[in-house]
C-alpha positions in Angstrom: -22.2 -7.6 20.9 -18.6 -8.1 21.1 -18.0 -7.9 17.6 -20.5 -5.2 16.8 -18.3 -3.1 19.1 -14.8 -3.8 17.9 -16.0 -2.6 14.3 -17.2 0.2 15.7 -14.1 0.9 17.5 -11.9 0.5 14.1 -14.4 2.2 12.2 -14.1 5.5 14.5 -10.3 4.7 14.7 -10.0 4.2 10.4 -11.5 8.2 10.5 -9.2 10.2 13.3 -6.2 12.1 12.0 -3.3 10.8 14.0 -2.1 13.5 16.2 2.2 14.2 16.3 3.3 12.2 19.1 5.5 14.8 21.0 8.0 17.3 19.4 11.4 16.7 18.0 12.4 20.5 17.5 10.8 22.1 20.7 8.1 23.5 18.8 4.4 23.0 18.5 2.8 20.7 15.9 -0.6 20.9 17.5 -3.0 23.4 15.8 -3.8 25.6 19.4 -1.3 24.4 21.8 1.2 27.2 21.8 5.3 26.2 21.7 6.2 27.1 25.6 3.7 23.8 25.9 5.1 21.3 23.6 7.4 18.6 25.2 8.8 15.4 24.3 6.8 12.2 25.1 8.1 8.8 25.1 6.8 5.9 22.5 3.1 5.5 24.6 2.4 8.8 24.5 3.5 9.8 28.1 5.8 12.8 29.4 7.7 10.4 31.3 8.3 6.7 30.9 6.1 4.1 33.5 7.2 1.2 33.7 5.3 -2.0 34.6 4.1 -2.5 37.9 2.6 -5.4 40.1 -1.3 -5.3 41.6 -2.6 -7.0 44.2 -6.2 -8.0 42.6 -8.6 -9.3 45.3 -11.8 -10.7 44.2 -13.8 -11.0 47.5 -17.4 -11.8 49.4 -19.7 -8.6 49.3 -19.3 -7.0 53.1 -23.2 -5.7 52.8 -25.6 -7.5 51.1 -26.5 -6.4 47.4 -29.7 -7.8 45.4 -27.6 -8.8 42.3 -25.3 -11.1 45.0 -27.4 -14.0 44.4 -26.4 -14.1 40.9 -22.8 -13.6 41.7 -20.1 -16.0 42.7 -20.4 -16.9 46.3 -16.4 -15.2 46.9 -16.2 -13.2 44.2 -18.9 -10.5 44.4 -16.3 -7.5 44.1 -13.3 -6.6 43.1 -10.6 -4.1 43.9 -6.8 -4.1 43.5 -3.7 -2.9 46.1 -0.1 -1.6 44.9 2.3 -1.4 47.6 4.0 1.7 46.4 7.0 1.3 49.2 7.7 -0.3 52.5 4.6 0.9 54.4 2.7 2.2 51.5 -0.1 0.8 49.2 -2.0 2.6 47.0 -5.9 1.6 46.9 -7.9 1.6 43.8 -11.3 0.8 44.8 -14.6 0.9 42.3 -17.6 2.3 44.6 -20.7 2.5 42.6 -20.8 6.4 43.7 -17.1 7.2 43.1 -13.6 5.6 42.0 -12.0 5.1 45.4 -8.1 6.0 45.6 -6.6 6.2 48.5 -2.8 6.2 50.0 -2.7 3.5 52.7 -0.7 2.7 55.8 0.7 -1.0 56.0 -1.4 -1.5 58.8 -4.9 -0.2 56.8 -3.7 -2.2 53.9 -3.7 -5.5 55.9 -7.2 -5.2 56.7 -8.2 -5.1 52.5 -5.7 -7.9 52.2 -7.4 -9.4 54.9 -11.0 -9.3 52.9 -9.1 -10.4 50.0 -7.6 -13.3 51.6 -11.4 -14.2 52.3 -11.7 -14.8 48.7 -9.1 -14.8 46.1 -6.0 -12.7 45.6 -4.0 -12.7 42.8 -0.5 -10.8 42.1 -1.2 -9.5 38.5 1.6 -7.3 36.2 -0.4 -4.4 34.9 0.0 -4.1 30.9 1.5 -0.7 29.3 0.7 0.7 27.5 -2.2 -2.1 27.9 -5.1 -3.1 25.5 -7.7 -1.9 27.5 -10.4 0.2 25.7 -12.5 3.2 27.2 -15.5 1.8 24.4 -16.6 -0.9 27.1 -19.9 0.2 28.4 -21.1 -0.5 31.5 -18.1 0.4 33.8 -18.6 -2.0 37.2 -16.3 -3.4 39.2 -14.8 -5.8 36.9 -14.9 -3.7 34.2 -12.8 -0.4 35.8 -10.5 -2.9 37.0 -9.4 -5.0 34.1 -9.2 -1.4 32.3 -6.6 -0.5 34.9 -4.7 -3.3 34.5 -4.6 -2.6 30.7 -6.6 -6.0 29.8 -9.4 -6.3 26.6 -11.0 -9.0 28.5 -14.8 -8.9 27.5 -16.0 -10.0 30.8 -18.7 -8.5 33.7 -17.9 -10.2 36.5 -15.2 -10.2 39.2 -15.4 -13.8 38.8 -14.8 -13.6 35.2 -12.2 -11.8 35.2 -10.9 -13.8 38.0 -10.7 -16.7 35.6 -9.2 -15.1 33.2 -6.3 -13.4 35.2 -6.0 -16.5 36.8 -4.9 -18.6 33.3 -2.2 -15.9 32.8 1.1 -17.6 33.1 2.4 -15.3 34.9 -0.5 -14.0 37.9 0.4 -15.6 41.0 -1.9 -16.4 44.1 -1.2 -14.7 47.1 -1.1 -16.6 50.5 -1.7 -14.2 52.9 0.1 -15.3 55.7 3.0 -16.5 53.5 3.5 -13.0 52.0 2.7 -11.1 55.3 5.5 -12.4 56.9 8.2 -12.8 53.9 7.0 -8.5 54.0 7.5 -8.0 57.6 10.7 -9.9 57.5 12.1 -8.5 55.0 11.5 -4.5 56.1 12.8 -5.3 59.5 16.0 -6.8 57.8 16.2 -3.5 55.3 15.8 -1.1 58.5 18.3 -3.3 60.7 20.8 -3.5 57.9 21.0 0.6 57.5 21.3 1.0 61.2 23.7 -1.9 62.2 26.0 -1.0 59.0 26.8 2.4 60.0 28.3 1.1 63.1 31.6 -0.1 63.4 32.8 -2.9 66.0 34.0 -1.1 69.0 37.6 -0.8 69.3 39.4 1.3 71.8 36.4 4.1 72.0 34.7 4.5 75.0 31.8 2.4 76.2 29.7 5.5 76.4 30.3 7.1 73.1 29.8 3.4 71.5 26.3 3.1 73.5 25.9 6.4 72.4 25.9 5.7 68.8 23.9 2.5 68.9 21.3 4.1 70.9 20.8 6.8 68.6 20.8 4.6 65.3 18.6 2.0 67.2 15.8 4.8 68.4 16.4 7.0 65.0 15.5 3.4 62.9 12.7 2.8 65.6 11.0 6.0 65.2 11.1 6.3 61.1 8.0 5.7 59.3 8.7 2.1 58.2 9.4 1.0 61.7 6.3 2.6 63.0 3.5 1.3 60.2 5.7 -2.5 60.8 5.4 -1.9 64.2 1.7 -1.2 64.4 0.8 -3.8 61.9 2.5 -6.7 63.8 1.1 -5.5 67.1 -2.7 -4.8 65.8 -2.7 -8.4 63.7 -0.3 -10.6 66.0 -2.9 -13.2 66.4 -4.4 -13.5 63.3 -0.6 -13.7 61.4 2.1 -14.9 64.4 4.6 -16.0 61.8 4.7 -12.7 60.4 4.8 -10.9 63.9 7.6 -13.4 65.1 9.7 -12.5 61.8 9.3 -8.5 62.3 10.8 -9.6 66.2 13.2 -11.9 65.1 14.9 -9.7 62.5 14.0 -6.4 63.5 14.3 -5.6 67.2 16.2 -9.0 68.1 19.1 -8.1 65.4 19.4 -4.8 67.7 19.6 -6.3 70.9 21.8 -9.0 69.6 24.2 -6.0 68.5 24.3 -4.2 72.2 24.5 -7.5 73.8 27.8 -8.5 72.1 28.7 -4.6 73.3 27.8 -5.3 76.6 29.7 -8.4 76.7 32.9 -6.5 75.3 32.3 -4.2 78.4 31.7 -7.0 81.0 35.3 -8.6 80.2 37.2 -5.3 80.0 35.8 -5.0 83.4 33.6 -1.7 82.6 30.2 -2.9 83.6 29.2 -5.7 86.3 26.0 -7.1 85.1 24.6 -11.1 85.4 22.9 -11.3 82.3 24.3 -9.2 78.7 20.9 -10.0 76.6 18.6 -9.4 79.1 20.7 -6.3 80.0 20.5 -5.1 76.6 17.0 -5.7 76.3 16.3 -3.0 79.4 18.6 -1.0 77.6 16.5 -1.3 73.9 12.9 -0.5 76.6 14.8 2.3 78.3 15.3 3.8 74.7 11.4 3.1 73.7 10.1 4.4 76.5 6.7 6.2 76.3 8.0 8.1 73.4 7.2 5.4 71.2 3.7 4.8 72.1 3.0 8.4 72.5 4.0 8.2 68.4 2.0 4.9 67.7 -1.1 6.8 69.3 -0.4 10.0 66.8 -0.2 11.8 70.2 3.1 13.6 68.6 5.3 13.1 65.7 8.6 11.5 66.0 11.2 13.0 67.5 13.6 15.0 65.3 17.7 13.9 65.4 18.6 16.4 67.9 15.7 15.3 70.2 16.6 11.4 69.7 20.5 12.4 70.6 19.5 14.2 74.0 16.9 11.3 74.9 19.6 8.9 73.6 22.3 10.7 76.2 20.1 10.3 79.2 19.8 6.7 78.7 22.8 5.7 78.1 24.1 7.8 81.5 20.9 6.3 83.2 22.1 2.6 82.2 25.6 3.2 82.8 25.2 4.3 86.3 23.3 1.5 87.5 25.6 -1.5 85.3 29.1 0.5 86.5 30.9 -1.1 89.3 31.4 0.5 92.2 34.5 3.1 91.8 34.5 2.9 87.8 31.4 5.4 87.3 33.8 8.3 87.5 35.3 7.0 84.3 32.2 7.3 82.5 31.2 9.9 80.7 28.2 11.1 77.7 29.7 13.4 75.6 27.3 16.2 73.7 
């Protein structure tokens, strides 16, 4: 059957009329399209060029049973792949038998398909452009619609088939789940630390207020940002199941910014500006006092983050709120939050 549909596929291939690929001279050179349409294409055909991009294939256990599962491969009933498109985005492509399922995800949606993938097999596959895929394949399952997308002429029906042959690729890799969930989490909480912490010089002769000031406005303007929220909500809702990758969203994400205001505080504390027992823990209260509800209220899509003039005011009234209670006694008069 495999042969008898190549030849078929040349045959109808030997008889088309090849069609101009794009225009040189701005003008039409297909009979019906007028000139105000033509536009230059690249050397696959495309208005713009892709390049190659990296899918998370998962070949898992069925989640409802399905009378043709007893003639599939006990952990590779289905198949579906992931793209993570940006720090808390993946884009889902997922073969329904109703309907080809595409959907943008949240980091914390996306973990629970990596989750069912990690139940099986995942493997990290480079998709092939413009790919040797063909549309002639017939029966368009799981399997099928998904080695198409990844621009493969395997001639195989099964997710376990394909599995096998993905998997001899040299250059697929097997995903560990909790190995990659918390290389992801630590790097995003590294990327948002770094673009906060950099924009903040060390303190020199500024005030203590103004220089709490500006960390508590980068520290709550990073902690409200998209990325912040999906890492947020992923390591909170999946803690126990993946504690490495929780620890590494703490350790290089929140912990980076308390480490920052505790080496303020202990600037202040030995200029004689603040009399507190304890600069980390101190810092700490000053990082909650900056959460607040506000955060939660965005977790719980109760509102949408706050916008920069409404982090600077919140910002403000910390800052005067800590300073007045880590001031000593006749220095408070000193202090003072600028607009």
């Amino acid at each position: 059957m495999h042969t008898l549909l190549s030849r078929t596929v040349r045959a109808l291939g030997s008889n088309w009329d090849p069609v101009p690929r794009g225009t040189t001279d701005g003008r039409s050179h297909v009979p019906g399209v007028p000139d105000e349409l033509a536009i230059e294409i690249d050397a696959d055909g495309s208005p713009i060029t892709v390049h190659e991009g990296h899918w998370f294939v998962c070949f898992v256990p069925g989640l409802q049973r399905q009378w043709w599962h007893r003639f599939a491969n006990a952990k590779h009933k289905h198949v579906f792949a992931m793209r993570l498109v940006d720090d808390d985005t993946w884009l889902l492509m997922e073969p329904w038998w109703t309907r080809m399922m595409v959907n943008v995800l949240t980091l914390d949606e996306a973990i629970k398909f990596l989750r069912w993938g990690a139940v099986g097999n995942i493997l990290k596959v480079r998709e092939a452009i413009p790919g040797r895929g063909s549309q002639a394949r017939g029966w368009s399952n799981c399997a099928v619609l998904i080695s198409f997308l990844l621009g493969r002429s395997y001639w195989t029906w099964t997710p376990d088939g394909l599995y096998r042959r993905l998997k001899a690729e040299a250059e697929a890799e097997p995903i560990e789940l909790t190995q990659f969930l918390c290389d992801h989490f630590q790097a995003v909480a590294n990327r948002i630390a770094d673009k906060t912490l950099k924009l903040l010089p060390r303190r020199n002769e500024e005030p203590l207020d103004e220089v709490l000031l500006g960390l508590g406005t980068a520290v709550m303007t990073a902690m409200m940002s998209s990325s912040a929220i999906s890492l947020y909500k992923a390591a909170v809702s999946d803690s126990e199941r993946f504690k490495d990758a929780a620890a590494a969203y703490w350790t290089f994400g929140p912990k980076r910014a308390m480490d920052r205001i505790c080496e303020v505080l202990e600037d202040a504390k030995r200029r004689g500006e603040i009399k507190v027992d304890d600069c980390a823990l101190s810092a700490r209260r000053f990082v909650a006092m900056l959460r607040g509800d506000l955060l939660l209220e965005v977790v719980f899509g109760l509102r949408a983050s706050p916008n920069p003039v409404e982090i600077h005011v919140h910002a403000m009234s910390v800052v005067a709120m800590f300073l007045r209670g880590a001031c000593p006694a006749g220095r408070l008069q000193l202090v003072r939050v600028g607009t």
